[in-house]
Phi, psi and omega in degrees: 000150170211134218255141152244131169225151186217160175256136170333148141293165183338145140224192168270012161308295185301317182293330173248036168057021160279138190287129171246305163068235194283348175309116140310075179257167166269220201243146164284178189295299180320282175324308173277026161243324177290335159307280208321309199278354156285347186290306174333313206284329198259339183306145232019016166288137188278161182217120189281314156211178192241121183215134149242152162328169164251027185259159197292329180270307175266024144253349141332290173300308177298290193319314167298313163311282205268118175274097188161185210278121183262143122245151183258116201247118171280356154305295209293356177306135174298167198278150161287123178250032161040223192304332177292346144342105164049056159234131174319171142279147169287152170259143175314114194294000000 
C-alpha cells in the first residue's frame, strides 16, 4: 500500500501563530492557491481512496485537490485546545 498524506493550507491562525485546534476557520487566499498548486502537482495520479478530516480548512484543501468521492473521518478532527483556542502561541526569546 502506499499512503499520501498531506496537511491543510494556510489559514490566518497559522499567519498569526494561534492555536487553533478545533475552531473551524477556513484555508485563506495563500492556503487555497497551496491546493490549487498541489491539485497541479498531483495531476494524473489515480487514488483508490480520499479521506479527510471534516473541519472547513481540510475539506476545503481536499474538495480542491481532489474531484471525486471524499470521506470524511471524524477521527481526523483536531484536538481541542480548550482555552487556548485563537490564542498567539508565545514565541521564544
Amino acid at each position: 500500500m502506499l499512503l499520501y498524506v498531506t496537511r491543510h493550507g494556510e489559514t490566518e491562525y497559522n499567519i498569526f501563530k494561534r492555536y487553533c485546534g478545533s475552531t473551524d476557520i477556513p484555508l485563506n487566499d495563500t492556503g487555497i492557491a497551496q491546493a490549487h498548486d498541489l491539485k497541479e502537482r498531483l495531476q494524473g495520479m489515480k487514488f483508490d481512496a480520499v479521506v479527510s478530516s471534516p473541519m472547513l480548512r481540510a475539506r476545503q484543501y481536499c474538495e480542491i485537490i481532489y474531484n471525486g468521492l471524499i470521506m470524511f473521518d471524524d477521527r481526523l478532527t483536531e484536538i481541542d485546545c480548550g482555552e487556548f483556542e485563537g490564542v498567539e502561541k508565545q514565541r521564544k526569546p
